[in-house]
mmCIF file as Biopython writes it, N, C-alpha, C and O atoms, coordinates in Angstrom:
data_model
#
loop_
_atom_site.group_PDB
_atom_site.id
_atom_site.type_symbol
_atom_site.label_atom_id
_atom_site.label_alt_id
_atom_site.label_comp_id
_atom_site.label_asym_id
_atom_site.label_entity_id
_atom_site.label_seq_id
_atom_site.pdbx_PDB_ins_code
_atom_site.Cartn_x
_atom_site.Cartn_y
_atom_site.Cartn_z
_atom_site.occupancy
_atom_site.B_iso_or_equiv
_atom_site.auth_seq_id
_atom_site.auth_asym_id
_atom_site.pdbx_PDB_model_num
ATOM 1   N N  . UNK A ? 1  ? 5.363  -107.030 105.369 1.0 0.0 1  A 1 
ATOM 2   C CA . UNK A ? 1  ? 6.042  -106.507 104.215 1.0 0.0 1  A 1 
ATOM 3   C C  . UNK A ? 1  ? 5.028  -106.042 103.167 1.0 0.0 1  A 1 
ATOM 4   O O  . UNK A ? 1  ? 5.325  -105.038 102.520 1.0 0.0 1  A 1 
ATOM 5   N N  . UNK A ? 2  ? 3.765  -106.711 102.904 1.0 0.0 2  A 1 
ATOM 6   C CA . UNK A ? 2  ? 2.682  -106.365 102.343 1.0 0.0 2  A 1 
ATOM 7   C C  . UNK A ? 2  ? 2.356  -104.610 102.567 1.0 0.0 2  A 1 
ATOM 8   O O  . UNK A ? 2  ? 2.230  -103.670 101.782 1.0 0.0 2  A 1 
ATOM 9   N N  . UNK A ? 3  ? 2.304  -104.744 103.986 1.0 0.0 3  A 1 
ATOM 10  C CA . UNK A ? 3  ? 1.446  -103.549 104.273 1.0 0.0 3  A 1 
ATOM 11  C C  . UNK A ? 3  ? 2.436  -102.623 104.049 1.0 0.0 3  A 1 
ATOM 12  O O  . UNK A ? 3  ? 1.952  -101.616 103.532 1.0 0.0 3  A 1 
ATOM 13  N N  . UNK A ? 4  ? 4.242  -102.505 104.315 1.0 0.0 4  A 1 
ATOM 14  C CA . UNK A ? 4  ? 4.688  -101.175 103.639 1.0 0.0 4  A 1 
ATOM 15  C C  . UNK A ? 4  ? 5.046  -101.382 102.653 1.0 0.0 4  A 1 
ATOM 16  O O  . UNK A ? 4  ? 5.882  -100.521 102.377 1.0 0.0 4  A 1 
ATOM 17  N N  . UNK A ? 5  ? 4.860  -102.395 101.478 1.0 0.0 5  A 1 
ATOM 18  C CA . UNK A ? 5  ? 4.663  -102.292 100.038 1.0 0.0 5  A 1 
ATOM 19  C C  . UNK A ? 5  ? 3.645  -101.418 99.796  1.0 0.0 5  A 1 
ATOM 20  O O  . UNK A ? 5  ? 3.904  -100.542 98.970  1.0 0.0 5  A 1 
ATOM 21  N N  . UNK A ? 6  ? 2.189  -101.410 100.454 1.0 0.0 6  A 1 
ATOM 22  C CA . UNK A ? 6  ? 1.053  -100.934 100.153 1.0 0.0 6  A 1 
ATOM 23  C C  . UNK A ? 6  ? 1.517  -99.338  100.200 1.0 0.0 6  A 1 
ATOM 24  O O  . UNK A ? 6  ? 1.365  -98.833  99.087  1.0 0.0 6  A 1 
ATOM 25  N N  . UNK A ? 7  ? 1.997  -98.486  101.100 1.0 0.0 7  A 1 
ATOM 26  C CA . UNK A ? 7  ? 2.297  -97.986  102.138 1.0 0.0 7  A 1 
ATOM 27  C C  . UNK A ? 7  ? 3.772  -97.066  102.257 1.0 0.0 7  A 1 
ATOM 28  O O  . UNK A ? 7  ? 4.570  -96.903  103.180 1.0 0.0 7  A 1 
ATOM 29  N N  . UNK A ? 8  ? 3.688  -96.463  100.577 1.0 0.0 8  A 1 
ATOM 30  C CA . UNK A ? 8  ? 5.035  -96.005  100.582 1.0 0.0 8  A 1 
ATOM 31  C C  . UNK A ? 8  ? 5.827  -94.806  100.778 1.0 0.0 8  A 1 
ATOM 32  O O  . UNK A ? 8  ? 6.998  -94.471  100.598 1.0 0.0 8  A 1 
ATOM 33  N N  . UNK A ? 9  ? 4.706  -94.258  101.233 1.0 0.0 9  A 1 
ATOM 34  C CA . UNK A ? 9  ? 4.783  -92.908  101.921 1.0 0.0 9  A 1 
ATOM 35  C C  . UNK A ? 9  ? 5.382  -93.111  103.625 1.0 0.0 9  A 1 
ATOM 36  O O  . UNK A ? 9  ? 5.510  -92.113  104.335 1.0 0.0 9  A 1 
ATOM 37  N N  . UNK A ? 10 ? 5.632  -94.161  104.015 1.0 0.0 10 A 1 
ATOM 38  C CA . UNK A ? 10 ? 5.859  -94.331  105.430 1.0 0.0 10 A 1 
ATOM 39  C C  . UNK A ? 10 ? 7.216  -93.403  105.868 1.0 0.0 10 A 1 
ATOM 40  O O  . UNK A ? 10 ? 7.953  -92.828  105.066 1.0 0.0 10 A 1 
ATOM 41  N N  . UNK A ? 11 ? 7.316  -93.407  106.934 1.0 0.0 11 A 1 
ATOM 42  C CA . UNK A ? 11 ? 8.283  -92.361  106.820 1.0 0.0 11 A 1 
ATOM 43  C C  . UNK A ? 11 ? 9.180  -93.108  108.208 1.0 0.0 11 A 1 
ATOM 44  O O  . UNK A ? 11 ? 10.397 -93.288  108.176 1.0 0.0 11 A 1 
ATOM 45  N N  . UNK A ? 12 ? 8.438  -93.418  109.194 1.0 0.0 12 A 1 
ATOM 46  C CA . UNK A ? 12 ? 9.350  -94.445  110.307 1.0 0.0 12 A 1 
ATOM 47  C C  . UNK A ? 12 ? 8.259  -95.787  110.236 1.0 0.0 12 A 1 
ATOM 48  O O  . UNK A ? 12 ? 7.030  -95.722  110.224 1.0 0.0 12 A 1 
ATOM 49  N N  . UNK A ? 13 ? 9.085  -96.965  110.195 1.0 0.0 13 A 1 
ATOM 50  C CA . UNK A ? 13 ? 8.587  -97.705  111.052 1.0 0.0 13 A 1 
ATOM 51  C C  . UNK A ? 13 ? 9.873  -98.338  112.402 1.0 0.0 13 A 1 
ATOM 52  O O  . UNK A ? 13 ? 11.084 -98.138  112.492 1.0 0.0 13 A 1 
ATOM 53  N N  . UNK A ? 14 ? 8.867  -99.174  113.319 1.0 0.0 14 A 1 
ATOM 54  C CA . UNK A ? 14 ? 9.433  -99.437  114.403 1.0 0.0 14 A 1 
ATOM 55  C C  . UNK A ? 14 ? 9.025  -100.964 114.326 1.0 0.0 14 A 1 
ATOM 56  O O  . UNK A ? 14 ? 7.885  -101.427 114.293 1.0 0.0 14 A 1 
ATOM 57  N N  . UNK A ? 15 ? 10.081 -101.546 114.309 1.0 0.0 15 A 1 
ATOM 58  C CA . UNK A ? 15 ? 10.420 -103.124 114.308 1.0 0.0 15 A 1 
ATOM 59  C C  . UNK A ? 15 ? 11.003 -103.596 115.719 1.0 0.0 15 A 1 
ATOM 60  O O  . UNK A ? 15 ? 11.910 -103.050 116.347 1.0 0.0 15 A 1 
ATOM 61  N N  . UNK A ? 16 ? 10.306 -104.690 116.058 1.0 0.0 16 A 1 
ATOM 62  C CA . UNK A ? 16 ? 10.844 -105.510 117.081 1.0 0.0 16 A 1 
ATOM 63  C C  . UNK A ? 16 ? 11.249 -106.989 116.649 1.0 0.0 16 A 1 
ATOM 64  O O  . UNK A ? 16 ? 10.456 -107.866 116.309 1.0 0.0 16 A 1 
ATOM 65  N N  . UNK A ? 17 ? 13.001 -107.128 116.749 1.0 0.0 17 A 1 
ATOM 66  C CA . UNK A ? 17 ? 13.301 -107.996 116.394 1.0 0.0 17 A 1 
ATOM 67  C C  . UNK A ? 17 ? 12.984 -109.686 116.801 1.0 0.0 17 A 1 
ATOM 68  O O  . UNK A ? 17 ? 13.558 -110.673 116.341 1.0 0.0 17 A 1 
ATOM 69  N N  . UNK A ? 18 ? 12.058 -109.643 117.651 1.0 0.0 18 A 1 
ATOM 70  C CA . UNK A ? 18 ? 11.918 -110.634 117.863 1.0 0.0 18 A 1 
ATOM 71  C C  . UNK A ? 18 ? 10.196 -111.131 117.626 1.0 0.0 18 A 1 
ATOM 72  O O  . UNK A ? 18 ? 9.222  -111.028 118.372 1.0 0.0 18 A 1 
ATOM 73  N N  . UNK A ? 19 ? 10.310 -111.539 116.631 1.0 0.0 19 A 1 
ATOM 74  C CA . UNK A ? 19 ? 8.708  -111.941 115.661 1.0 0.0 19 A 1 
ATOM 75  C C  . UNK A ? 19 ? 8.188  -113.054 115.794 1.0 0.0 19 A 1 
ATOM 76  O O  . UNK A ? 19 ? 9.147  -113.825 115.825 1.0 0.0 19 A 1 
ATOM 77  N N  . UNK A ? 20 ? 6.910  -113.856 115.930 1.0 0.0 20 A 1 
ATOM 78  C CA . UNK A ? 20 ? 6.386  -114.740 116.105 1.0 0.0 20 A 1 
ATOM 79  C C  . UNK A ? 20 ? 6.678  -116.031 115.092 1.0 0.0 20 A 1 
ATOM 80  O O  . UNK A ? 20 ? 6.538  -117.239 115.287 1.0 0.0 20 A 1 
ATOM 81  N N  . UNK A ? 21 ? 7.114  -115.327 113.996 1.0 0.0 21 A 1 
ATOM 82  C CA . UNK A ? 21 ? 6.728  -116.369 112.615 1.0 0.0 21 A 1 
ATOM 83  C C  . UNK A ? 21 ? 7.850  -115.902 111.673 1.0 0.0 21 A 1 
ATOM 84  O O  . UNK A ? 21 ? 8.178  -116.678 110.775 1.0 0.0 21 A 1 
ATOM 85  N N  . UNK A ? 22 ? 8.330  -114.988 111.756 1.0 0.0 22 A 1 
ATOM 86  C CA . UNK A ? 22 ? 9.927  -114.706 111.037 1.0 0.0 22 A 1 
ATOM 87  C C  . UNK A ? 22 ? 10.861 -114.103 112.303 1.0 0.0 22 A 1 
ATOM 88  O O  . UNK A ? 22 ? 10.709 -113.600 113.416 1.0 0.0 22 A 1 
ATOM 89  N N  . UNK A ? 23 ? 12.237 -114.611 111.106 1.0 0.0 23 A 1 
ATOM 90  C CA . UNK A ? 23 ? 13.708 -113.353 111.878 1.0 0.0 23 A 1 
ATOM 91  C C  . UNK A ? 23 ? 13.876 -112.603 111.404 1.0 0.0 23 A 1 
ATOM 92  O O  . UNK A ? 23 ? 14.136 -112.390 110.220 1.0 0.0 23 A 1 
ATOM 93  N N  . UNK A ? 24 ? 13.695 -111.653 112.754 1.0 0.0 24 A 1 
ATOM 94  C CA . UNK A ? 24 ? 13.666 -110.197 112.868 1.0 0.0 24 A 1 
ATOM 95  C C  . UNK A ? 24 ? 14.654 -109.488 112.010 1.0 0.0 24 A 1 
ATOM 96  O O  . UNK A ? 24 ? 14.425 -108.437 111.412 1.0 0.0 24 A 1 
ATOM 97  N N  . UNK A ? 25 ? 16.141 -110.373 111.996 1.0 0.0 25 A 1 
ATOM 98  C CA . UNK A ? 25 ? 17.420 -109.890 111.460 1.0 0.0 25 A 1 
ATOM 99  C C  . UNK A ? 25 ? 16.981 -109.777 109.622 1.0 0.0 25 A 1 
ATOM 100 O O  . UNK A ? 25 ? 17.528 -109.041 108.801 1.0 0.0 25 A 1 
ATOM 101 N N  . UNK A ? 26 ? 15.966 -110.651 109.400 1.0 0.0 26 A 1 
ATOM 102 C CA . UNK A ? 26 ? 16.037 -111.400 108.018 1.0 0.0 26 A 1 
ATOM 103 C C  . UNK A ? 26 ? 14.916 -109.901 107.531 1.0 0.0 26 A 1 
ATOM 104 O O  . UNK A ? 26 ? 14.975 -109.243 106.492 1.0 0.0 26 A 1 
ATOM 105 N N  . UNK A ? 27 ? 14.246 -109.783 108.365 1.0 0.0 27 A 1 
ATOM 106 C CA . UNK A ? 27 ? 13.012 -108.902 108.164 1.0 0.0 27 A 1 
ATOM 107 C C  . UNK A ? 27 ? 13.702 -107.081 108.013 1.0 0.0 27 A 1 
ATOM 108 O O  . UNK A ? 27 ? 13.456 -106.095 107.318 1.0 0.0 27 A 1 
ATOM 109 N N  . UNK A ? 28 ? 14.496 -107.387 108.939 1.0 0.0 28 A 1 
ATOM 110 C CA . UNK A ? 28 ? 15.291 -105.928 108.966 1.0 0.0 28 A 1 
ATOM 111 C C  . UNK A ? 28 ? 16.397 -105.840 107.599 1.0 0.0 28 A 1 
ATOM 112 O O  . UNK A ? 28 ? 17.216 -104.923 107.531 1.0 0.0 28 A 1 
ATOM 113 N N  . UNK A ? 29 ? 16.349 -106.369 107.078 1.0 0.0 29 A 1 
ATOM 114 C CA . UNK A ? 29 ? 17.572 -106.264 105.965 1.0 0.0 29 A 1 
ATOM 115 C C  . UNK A ? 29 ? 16.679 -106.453 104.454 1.0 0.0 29 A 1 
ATOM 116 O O  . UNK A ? 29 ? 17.222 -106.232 103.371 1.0 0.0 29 A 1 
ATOM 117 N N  . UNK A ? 30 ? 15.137 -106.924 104.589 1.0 0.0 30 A 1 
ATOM 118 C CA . UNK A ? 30 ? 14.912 -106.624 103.935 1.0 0.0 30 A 1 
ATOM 119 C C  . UNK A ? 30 ? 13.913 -105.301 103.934 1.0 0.0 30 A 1 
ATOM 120 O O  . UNK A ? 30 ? 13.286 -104.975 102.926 1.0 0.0 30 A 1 
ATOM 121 N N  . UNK A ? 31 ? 13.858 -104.717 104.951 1.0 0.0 31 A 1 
ATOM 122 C CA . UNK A ? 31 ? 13.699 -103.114 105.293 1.0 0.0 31 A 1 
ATOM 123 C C  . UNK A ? 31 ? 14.236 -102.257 104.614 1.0 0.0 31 A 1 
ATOM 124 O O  . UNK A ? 31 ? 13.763 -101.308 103.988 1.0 0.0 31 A 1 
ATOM 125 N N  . UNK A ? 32 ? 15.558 -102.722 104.792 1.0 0.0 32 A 1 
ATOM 126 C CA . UNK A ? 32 ? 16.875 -101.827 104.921 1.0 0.0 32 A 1 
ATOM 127 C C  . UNK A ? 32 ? 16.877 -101.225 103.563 1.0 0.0 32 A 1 
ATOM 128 O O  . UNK A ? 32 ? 17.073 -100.058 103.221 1.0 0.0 32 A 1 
ATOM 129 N N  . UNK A ? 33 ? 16.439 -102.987 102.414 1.0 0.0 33 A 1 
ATOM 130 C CA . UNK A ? 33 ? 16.734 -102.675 101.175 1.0 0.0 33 A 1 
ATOM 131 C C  . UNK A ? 33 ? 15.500 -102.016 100.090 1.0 0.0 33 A 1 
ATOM 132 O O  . UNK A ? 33 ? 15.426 -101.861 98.871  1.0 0.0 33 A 1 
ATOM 133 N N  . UNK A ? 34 ? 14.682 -101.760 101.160 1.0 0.0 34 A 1 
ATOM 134 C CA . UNK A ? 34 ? 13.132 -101.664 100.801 1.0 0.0 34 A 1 
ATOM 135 C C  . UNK A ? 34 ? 12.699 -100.288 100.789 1.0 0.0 34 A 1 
ATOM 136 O O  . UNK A ? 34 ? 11.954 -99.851  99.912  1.0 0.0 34 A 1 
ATOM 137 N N  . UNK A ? 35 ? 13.337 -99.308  102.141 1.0 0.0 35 A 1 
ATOM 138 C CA . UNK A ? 35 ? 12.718 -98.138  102.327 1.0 0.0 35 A 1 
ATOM 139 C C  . UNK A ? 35 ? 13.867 -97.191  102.530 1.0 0.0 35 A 1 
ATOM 140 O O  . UNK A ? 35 ? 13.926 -96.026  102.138 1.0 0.0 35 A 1 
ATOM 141 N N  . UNK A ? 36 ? 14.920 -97.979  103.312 1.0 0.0 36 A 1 
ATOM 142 C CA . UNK A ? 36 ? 16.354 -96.788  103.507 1.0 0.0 36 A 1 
ATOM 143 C C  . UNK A ? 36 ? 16.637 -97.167  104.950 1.0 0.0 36 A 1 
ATOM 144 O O  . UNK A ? 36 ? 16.804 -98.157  105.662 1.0 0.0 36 A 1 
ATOM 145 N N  . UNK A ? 37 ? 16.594 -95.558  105.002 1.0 0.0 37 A 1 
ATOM 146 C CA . UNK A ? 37 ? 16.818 -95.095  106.897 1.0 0.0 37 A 1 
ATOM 147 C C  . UNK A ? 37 ? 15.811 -94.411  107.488 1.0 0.0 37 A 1 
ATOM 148 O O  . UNK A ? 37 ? 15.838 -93.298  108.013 1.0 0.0 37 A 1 
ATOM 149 N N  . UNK A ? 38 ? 14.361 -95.656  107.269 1.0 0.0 38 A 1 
ATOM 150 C CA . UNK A ? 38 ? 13.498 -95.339  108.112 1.0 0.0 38 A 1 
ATOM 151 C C  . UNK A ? 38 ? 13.288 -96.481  109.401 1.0 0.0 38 A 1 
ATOM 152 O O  . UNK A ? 38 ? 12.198 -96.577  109.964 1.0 0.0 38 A 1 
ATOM 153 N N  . UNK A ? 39 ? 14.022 -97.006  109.644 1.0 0.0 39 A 1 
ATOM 154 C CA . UNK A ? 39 ? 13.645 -98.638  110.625 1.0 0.0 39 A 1 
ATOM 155 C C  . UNK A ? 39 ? 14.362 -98.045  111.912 1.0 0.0 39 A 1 
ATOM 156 O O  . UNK A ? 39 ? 15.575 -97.836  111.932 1.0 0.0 39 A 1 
ATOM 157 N N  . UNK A ? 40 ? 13.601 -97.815  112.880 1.0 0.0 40 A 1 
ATOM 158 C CA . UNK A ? 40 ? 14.122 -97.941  114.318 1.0 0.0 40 A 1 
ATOM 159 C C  . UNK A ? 40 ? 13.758 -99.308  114.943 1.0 0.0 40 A 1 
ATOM 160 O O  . UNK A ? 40 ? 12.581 -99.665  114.881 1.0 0.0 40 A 1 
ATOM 161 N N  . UNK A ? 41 ? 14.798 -100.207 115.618 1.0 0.0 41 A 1 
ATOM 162 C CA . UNK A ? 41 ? 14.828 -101.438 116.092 1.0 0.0 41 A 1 
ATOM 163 C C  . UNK A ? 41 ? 13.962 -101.289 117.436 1.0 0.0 41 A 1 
ATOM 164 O O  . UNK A ? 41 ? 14.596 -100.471 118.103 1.0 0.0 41 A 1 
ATOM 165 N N  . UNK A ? 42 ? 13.094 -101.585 117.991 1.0 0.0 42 A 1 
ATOM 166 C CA . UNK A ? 42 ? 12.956 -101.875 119.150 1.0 0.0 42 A 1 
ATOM 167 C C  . UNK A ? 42 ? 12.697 -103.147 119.814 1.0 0.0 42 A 1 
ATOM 168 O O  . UNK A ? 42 ? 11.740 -103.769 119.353 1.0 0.0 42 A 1 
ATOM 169 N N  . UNK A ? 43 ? 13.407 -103.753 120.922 1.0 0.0 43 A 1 
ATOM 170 C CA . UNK A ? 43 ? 13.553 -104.692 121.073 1.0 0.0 43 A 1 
ATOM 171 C C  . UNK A ? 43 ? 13.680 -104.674 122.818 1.0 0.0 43 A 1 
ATOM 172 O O  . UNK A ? 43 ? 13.792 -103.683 123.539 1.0 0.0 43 A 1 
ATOM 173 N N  . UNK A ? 44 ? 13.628 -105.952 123.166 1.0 0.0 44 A 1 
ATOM 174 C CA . UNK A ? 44 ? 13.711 -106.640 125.084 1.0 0.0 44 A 1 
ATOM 175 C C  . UNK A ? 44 ? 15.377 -106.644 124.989 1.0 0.0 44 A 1 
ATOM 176 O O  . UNK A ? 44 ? 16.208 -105.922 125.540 1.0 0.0 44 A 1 
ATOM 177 N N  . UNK A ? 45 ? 15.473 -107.420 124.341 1.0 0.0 45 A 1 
ATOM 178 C CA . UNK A ? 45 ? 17.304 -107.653 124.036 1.0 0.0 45 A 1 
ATOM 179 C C  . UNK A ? 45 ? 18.131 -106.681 124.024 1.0 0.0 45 A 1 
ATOM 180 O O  . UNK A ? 45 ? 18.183 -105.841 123.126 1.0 0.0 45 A 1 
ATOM 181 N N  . UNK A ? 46 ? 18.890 -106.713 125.076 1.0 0.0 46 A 1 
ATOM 182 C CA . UNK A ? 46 ? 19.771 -105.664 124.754 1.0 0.0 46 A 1 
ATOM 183 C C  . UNK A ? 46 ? 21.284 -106.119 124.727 1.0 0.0 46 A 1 
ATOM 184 O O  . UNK A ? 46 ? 22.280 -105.534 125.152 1.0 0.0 46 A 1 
ATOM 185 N N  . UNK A ? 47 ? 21.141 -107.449 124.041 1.0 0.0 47 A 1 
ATOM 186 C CA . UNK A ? 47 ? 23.210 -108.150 124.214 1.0 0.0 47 A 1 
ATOM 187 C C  . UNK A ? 47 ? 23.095 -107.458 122.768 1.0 0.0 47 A 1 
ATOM 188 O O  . UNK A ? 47 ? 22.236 -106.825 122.153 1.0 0.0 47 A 1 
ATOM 189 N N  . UNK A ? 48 ? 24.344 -107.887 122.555 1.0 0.0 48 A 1 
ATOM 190 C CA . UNK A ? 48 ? 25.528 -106.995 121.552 1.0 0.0 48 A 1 
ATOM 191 C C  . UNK A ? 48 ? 24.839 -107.506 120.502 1.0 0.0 48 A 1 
ATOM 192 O O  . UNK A ? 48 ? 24.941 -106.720 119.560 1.0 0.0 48 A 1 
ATOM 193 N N  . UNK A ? 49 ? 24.129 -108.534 120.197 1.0 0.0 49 A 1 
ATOM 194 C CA . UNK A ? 49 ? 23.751 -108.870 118.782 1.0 0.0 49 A 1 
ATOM 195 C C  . UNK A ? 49 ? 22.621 -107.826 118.387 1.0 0.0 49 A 1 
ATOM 196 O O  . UNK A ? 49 ? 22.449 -107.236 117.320 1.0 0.0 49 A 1 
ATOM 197 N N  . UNK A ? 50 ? 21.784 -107.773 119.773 1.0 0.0 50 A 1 
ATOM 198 C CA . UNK A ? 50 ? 20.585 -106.652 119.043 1.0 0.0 50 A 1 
ATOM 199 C C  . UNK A ? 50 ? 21.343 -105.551 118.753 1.0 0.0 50 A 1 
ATOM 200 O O  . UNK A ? 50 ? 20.980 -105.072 117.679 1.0 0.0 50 A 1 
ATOM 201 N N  . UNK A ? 51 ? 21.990 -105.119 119.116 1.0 0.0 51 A 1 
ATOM 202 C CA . UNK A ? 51 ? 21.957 -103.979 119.136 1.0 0.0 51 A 1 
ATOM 203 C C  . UNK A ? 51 ? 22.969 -103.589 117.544 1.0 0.0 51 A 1 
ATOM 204 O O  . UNK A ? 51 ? 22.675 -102.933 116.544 1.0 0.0 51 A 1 
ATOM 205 N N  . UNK A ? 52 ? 24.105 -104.280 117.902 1.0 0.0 52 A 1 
ATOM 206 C CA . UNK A ? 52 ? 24.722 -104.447 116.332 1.0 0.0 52 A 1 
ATOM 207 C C  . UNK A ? 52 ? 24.220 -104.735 115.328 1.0 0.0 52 A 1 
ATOM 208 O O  . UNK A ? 52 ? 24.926 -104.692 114.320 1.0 0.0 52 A 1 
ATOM 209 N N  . UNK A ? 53 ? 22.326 -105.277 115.171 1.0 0.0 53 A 1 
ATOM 210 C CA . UNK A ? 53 ? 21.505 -105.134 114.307 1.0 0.0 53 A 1 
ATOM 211 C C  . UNK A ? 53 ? 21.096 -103.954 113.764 1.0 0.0 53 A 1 
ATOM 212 O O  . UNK A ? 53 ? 20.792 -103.856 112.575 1.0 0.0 53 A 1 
ATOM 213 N N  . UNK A ? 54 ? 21.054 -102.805 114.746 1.0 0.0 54 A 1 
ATOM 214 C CA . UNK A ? 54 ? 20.332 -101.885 114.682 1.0 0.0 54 A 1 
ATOM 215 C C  . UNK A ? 54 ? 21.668 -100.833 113.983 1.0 0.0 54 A 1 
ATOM 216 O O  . UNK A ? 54 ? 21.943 -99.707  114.398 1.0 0.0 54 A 1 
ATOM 217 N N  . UNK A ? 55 ? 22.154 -101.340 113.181 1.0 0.0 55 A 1 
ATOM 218 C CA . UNK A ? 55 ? 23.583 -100.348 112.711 1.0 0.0 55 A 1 
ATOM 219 C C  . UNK A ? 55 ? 23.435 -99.778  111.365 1.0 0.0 55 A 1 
ATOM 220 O O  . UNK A ? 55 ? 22.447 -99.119  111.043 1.0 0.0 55 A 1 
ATOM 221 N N  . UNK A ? 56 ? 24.154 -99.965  110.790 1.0 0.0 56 A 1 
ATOM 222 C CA . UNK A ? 56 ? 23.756 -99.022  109.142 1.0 0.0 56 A 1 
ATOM 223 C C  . UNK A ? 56 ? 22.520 -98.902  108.650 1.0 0.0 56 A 1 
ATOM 224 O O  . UNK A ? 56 ? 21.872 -99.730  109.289 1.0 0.0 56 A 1 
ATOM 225 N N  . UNK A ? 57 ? 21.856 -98.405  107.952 1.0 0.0 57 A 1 
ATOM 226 C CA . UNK A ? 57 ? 20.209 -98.186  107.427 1.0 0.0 57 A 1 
ATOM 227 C C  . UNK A ? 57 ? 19.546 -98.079  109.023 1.0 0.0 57 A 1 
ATOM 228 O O  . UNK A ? 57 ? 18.726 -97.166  109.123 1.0 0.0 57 A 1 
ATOM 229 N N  . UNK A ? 58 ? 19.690 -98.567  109.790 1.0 0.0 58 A 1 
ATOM 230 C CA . UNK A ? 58 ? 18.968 -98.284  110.985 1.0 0.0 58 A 1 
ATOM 231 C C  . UNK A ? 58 ? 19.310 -96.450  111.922 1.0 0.0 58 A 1 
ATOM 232 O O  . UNK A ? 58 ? 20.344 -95.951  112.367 1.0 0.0 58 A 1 
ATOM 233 N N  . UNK A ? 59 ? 18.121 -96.044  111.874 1.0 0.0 59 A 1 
ATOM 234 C CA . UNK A ? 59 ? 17.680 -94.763  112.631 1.0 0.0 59 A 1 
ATOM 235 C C  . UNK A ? 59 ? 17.899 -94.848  114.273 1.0 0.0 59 A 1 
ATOM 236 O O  . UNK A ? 59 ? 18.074 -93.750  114.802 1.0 0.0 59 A 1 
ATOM 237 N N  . UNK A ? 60 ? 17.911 -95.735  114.950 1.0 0.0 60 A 1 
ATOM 238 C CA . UNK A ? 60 ? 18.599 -96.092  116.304 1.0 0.0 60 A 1 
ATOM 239 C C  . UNK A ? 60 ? 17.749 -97.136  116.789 1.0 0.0 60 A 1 
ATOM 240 O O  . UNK A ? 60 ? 16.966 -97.725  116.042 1.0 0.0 60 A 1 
ATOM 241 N N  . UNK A ? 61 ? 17.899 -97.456  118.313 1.0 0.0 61 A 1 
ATOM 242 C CA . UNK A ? 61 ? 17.828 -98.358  119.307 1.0 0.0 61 A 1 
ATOM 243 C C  . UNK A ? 61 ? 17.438 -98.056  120.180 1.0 0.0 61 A 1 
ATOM 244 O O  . UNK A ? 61 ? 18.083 -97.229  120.824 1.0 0.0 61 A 1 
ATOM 245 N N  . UNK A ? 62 ? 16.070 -98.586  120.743 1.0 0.0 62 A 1 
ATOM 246 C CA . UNK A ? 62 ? 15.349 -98.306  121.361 1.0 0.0 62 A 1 
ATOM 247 C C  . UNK A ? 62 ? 14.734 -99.214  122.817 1.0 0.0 62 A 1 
ATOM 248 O O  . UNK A ? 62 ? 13.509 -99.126  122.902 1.0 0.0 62 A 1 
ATOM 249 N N  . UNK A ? 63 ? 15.440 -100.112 124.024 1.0 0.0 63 A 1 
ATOM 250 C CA . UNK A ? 63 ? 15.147 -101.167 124.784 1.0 0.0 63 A 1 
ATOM 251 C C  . UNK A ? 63 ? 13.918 -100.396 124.990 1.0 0.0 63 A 1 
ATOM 252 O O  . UNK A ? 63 ? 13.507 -99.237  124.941 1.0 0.0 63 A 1 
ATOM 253 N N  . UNK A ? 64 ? 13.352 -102.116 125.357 1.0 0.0 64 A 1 
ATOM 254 C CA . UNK A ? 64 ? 11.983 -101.920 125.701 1.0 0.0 64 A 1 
ATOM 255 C C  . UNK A ? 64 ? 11.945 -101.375 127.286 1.0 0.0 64 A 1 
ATOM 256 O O  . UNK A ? 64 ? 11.129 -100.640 127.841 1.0 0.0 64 A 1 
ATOM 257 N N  . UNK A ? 65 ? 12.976 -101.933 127.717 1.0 0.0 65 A 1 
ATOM 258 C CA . UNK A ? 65 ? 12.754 -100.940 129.283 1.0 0.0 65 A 1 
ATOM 259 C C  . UNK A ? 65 ? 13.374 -99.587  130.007 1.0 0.0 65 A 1 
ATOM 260 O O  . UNK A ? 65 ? 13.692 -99.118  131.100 1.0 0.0 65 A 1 
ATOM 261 N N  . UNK A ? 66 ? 13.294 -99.224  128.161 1.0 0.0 66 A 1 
ATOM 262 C CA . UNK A ? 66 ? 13.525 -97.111  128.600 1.0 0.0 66 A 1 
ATOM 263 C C  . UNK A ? 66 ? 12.422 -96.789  129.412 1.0 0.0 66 A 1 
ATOM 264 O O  . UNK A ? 66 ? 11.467 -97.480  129.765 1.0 0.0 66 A 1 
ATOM 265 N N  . UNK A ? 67 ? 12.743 -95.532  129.664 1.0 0.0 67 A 1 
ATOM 266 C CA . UNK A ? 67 ? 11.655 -95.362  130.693 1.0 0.0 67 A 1 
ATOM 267 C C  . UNK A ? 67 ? 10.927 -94.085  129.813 1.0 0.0 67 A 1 
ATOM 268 O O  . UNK A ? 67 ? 11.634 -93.452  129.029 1.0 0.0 67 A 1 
ATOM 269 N N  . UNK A ? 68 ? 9.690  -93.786  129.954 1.0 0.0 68 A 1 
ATOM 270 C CA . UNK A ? 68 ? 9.222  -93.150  128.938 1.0 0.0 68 A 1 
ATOM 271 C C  . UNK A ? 68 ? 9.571  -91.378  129.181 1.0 0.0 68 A 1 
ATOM 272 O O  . UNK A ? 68 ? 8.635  -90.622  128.920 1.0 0.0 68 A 1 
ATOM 273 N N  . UNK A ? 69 ? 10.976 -90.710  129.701 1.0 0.0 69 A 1 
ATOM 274 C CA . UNK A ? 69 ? 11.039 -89.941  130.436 1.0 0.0 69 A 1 
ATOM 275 C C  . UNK A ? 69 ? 12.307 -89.730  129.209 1.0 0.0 69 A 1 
ATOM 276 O O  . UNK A ? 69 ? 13.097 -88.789  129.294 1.0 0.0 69 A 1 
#
């Protein structure tokens, strides 16, 4: 959160909800209220909770096992 405080020209970032040391959900909402509709979710998870994370202020959804095609 430091670094896109620093950093306010950002224009996407890409979040993976599942973080070592915070929740992802907690981290994304304070995104949401921080920069807008720049946060694309990317995540392993693909049950209904991730993905219903990735809903208002969020730019879309991205599983980690798209294929890069």
């Amino acid at each position: 959160m430091q670094l896109i405080a620093e950093h306010a020209d950002l224009s996407l970032i890409l979040l993976d909800l599942t973080l070592p040391d915070r929740d992802g959900f907690s981290v994304l909402a304070e995104l949401r209220s921080a920069t807008g509709d720049s946060v694309v979710v990317l995540s392993a998870c693909q049950d209904r909770k991730h993905r219903q994370g990735s809903g208002p202020g969020v730019l879309g959804f991205i599983p980690k096992s798209a294929s890069a095609r």
